[in-house]
C-alpha positions as CSV (number, residue, x, y, z in Angstrom):
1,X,0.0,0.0,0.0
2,X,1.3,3.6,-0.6
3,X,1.3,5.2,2.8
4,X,2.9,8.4,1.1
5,X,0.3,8.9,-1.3
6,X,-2.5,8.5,1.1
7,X,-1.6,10.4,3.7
8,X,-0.1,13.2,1.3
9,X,-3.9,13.1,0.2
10,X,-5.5,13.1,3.4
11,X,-3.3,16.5,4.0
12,X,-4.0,18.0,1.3
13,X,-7.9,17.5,1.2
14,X,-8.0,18.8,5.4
15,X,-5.8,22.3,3.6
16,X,-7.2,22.4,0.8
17,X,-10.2,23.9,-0.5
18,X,-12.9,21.5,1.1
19,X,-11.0,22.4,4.4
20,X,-11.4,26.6,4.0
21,X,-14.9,26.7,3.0
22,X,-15.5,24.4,6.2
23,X,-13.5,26.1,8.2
24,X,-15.0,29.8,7.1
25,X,-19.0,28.1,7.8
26,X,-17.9,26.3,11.2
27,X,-16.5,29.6,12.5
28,X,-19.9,31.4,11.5
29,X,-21.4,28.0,12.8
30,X,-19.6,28.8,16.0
31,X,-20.9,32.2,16.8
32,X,-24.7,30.7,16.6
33,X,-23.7,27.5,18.5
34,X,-21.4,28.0,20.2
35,X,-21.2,31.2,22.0
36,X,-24.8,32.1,21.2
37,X,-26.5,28.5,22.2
38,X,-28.5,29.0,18.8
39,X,-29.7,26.0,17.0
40,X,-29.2,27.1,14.1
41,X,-30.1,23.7,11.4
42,X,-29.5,25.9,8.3
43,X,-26.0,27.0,7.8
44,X,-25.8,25.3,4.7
45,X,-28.6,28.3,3.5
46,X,-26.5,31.1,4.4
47,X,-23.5,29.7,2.6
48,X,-25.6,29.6,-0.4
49,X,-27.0,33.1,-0.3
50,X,-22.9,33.8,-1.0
51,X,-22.6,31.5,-3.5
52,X,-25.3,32.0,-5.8
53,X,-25.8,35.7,-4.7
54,X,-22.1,36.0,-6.6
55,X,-22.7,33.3,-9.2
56,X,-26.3,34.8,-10.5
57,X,-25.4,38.3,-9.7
58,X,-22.3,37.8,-12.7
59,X,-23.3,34.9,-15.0
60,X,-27.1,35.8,-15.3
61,X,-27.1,39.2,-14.6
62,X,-23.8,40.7,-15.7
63,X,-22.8,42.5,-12.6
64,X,-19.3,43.3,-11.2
65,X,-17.6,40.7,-9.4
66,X,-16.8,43.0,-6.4
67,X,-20.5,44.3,-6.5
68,X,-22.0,40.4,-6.5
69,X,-19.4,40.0,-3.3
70,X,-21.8,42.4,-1.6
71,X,-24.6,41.4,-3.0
72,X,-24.2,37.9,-1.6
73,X,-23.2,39.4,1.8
74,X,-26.3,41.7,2.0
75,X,-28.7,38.4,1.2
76,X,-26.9,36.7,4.1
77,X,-28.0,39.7,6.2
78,X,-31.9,39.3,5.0
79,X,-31.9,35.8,5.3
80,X,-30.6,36.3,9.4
81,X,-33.2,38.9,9.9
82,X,-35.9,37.4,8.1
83,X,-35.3,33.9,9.8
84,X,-34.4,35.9,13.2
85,X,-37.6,37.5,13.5
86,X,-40.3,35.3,14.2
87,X,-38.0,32.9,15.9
88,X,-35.4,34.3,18.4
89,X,-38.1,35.5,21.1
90,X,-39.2,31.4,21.1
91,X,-37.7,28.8,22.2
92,X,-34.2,27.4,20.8
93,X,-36.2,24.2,19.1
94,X,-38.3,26.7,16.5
95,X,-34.9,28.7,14.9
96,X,-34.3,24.6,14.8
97,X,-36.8,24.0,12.8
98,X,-37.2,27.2,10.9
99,X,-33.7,26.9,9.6
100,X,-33.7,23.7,8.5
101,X,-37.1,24.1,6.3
102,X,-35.6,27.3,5.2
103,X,-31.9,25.9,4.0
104,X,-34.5,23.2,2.3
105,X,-36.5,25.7,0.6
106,X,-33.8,27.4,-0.7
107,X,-32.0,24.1,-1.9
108,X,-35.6,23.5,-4.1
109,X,-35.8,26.7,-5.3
110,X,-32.3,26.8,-7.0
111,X,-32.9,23.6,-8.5
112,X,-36.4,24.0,-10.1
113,X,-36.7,23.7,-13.5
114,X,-39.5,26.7,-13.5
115,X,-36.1,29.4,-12.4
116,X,-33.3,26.9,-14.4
117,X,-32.8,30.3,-16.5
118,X,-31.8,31.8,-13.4
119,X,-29.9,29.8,-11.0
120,X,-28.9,27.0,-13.7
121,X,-31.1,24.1,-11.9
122,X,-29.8,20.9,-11.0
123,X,-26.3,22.0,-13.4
124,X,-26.1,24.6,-11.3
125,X,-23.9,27.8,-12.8
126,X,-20.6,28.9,-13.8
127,X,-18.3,31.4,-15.8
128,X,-18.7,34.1,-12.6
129,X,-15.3,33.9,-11.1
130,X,-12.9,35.4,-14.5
131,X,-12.2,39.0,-12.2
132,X,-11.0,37.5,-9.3
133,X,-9.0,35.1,-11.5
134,X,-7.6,38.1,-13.1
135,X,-5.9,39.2,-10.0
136,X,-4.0,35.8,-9.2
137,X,-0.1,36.7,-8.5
138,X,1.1,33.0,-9.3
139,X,2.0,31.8,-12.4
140,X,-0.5,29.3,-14.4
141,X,1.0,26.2,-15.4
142,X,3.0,25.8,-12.3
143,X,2.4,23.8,-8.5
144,X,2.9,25.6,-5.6
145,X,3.2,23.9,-2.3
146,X,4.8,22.6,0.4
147,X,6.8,19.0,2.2
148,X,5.2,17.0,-1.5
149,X,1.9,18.7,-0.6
150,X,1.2,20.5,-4.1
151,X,-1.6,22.7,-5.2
152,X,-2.2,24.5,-8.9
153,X,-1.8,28.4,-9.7
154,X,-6.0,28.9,-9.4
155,X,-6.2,27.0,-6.6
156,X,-3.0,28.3,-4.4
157,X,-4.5,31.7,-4.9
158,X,-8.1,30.5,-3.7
159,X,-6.5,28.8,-1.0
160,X,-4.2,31.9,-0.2
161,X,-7.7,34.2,0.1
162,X,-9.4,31.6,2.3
163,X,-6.8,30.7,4.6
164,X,-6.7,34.9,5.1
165,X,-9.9,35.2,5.3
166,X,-10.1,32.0,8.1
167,X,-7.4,34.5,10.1
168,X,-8.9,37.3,10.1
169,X,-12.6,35.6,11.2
170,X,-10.7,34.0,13.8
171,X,-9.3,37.0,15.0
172,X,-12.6,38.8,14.9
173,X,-14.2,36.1,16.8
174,X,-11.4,36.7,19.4
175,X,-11.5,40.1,19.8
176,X,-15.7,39.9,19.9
177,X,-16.0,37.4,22.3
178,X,-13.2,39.2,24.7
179,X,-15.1,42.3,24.4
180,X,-18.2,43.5,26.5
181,X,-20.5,42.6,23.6
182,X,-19.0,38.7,23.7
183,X,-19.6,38.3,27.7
184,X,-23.2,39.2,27.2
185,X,-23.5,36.9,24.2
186,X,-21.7,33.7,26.6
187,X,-23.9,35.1,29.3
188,X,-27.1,34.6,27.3
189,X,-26.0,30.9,26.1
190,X,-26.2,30.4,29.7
191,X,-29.1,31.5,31.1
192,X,-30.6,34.2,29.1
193,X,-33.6,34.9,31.6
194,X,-30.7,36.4,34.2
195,X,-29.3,38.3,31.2
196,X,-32.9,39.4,30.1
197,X,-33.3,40.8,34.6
198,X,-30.5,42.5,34.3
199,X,-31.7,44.9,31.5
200,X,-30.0,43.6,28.4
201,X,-31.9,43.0,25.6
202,X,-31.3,39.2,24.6
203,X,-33.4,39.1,21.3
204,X,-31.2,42.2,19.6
205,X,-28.0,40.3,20.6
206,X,-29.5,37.0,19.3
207,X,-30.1,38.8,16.4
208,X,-26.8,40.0,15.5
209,X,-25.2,36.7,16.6
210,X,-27.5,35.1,13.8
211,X,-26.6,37.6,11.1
212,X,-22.7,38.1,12.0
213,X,-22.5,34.0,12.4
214,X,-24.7,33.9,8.7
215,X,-22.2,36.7,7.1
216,X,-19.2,34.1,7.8
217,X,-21.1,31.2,6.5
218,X,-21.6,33.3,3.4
219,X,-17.7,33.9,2.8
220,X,-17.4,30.6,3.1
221,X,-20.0,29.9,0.4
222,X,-17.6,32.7,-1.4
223,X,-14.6,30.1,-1.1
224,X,-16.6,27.3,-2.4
225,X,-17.7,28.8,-5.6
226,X,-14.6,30.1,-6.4
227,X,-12.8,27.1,-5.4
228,X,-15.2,24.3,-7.5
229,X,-15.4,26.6,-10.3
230,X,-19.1,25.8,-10.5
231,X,-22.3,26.6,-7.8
232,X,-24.5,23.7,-7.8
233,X,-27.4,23.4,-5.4
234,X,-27.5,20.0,-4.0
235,X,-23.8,20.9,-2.2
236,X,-26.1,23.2,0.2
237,X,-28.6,20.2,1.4
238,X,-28.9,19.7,5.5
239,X,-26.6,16.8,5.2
240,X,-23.9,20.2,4.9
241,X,-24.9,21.3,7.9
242,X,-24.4,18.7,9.4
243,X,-21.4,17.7,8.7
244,X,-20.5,21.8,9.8
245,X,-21.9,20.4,13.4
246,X,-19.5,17.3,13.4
247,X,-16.6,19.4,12.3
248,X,-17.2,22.0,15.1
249,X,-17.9,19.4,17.8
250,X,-15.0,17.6,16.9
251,X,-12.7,20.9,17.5
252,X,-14.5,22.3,20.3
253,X,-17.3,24.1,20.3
254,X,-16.9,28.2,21.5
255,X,-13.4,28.1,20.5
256,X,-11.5,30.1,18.7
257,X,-9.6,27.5,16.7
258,X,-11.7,25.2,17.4
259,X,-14.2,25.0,14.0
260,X,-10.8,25.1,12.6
261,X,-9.3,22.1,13.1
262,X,-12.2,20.3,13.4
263,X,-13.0,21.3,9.4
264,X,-9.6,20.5,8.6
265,X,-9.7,17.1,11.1
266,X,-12.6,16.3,9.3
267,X,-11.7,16.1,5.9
268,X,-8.8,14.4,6.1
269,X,-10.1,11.8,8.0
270,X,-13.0,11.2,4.9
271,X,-9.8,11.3,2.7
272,X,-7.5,9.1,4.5
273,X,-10.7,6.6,5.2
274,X,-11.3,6.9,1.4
275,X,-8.1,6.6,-0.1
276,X,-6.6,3.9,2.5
277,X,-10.1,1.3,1.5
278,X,-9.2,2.1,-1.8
279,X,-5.6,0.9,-1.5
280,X,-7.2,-2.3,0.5
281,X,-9.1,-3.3,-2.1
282,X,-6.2,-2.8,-5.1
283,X,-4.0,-4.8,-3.2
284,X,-6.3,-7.6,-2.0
285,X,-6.2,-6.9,1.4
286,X,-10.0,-6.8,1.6
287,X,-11.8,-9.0,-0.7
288,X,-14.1,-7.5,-3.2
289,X,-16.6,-10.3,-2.1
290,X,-17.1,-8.0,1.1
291,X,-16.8,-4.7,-0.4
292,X,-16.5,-3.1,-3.9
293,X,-14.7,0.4,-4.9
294,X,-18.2,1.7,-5.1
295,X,-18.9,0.9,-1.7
296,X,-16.5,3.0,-0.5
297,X,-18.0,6.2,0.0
298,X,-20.5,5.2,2.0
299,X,-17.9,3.0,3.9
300,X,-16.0,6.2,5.0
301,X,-19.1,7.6,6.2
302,X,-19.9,5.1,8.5
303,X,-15.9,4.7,9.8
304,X,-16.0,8.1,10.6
305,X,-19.8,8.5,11.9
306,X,-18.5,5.5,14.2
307,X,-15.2,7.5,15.2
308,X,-16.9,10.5,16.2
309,X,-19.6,8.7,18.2
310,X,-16.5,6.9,20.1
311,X,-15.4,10.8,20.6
312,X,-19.0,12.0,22.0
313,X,-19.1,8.9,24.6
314,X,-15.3,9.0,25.9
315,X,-14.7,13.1,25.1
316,X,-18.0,15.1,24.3
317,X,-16.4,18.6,24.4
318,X,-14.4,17.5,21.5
319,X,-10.3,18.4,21.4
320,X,-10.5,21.9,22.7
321,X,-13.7,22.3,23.8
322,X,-15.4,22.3,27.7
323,X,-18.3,20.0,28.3
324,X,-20.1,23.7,29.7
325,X,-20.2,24.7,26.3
326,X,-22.4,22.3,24.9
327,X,-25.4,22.5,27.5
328,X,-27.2,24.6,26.1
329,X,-30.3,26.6,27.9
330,X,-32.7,26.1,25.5
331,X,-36.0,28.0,27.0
């Protein structure tokens, strides 16, 4: 079997681009979760308001790249407030279920055939990204990298964005969370009826968690486009979401680093899962009679699923995490 190759592959999927876009939506994830104690089931929706707010804003509607940027950004903003409004004065279990149907609805409406004009249906859209492109300082044609791990021109300057883009959220999220405005946010995860006695007014800060936290998601819907080249809808299902929860569990929720390392933990464990059954199987070390290469993905799936329940029973606050941070008040 060729270790080199699959853990050189396992590295380069947790750093590359599946591993920014994660890491950009866990953080966002993070501030609703996290340090809010929102329940928020739809991340997946904000992160395609950025995506297709950039993608139809240039290849259907011929706007400027930077202007689509905003664009996406401000539809992240109206999605928080319209889902925060009739939801954040109830209990945590309704923005639950809001967000979900609403990340659902949004996943249909992109795909119908009625808008396929529009938002290029189950195809999805491309031919958006040829300004940002135009800026890339590396030469085409060449691999840039690092210790065998190797990436093209496009992509080292996608990466090189992200990754900037994960430092700066980071540092946002530390300087927020250290400031007054973050100790009345923790304080509200806790128990937001003391918060609510003491004069603050919970519902306006849940509300700017929601949208900051949705803003973050949406840069990370940015990264993706750019990244894949292509927006296509059924990359923004729940199962996304999800997956944003295991990565953020698995680093520690209300962390700084935290969504982080678990986005980059997590796919490089789907890679190295992938990539080592795949080597199995080539060299006869598992018999085809008991799985086939196209059983592999969903092999992976339940390797990890089955590593990160292990995780929840021995070490529930995941690697950095606190075990306070994940009991949630959820009056």
């Amino acid at each position: 079997m060729d270790w080199g190759r699959i853990f050189s592959n396992a590295i380069e999927s947790g750093l590359g681009i599946d591993g920014v876009y994660f890491a950009l939506a866990a953080i966002g994830l993070n501030i609703h979760f996290g340090y809010a104690g929102l329940l928020n089931f739809g991340q997946s929706a904000f992160m395609a308001m950025g995506a297709y707010g950039l993608a139809v804003s240039v290849a259907t509607y011929g706007l400027n790249f930077w202007l689509a940027l905003a664009i996406g950004l401000g539809l992240s903003v109206v999605l928080a407030i319209l889902l925060g409004i009739p939801t954040l004065r109830l209990r945590a279990d309704y923005l639950a279920i809001v967000t979900i149907a609403a990340a659902e609805i949004i996943r249909l409406i992109v795909r119908s055939v009625a808008l396929e004009d529009k938002f290029g249906g189950t195809d999805g859209l491309q031919q958006y990204s040829a300004e940002f492109f135009d800026l890339n300082p590396y030469t085409e044609g060449k691999q840039y990298g690092l210790l065998g791990i190797e990436f093209s021109a496009r992509d080292t300057w996608v990466l090189t964005v992200g990754w900037a883009l994960v430092m700066i959220c980071c540092l946002l999220v530390w300087l927020l969370m250290r400031s007054p405005w973050g100790r009345v946010l923790k304080a509200i995860r806790e128990d937001e009826d003391a918060v609510r006695s003491l004069g603050k007014n919970v519902y306006a800060y849940k509300m700017q968690a929601l949208v900051l936290g949705g803003v973050i998601g949406a840069l990370g819907g940015f990264i993706a486009a750019l990244g894949q080249g292509s927006v296509a809808p059924d990359l923004y299902g729940s199962e996304t979401t999800f997956f944003l929860y295991t990565a953020l569990i698995l680093g520690g929720a209300a962390r700084v680093f935290g969504p982080v390392v678990g986005a980059v933990i997590f796919w490089s464990l789907l890679s190295f899962t992938d990539n080592f059954l795949r080597e199995a199987i080539a060299n006869d070390h598992i018999s085809e009679s008991i799985m086939n290469p196209n059983q592999v993905g969903q092999v992976r799936f339940m390797l990890v699923g089955l590593g990160l329940v292990l995780m929840l029973c021995f070490r529930p606050q995941g690697i950095f995490g606190d075990r306070k941070e994940i009991a949630l008040d959820a009056r």
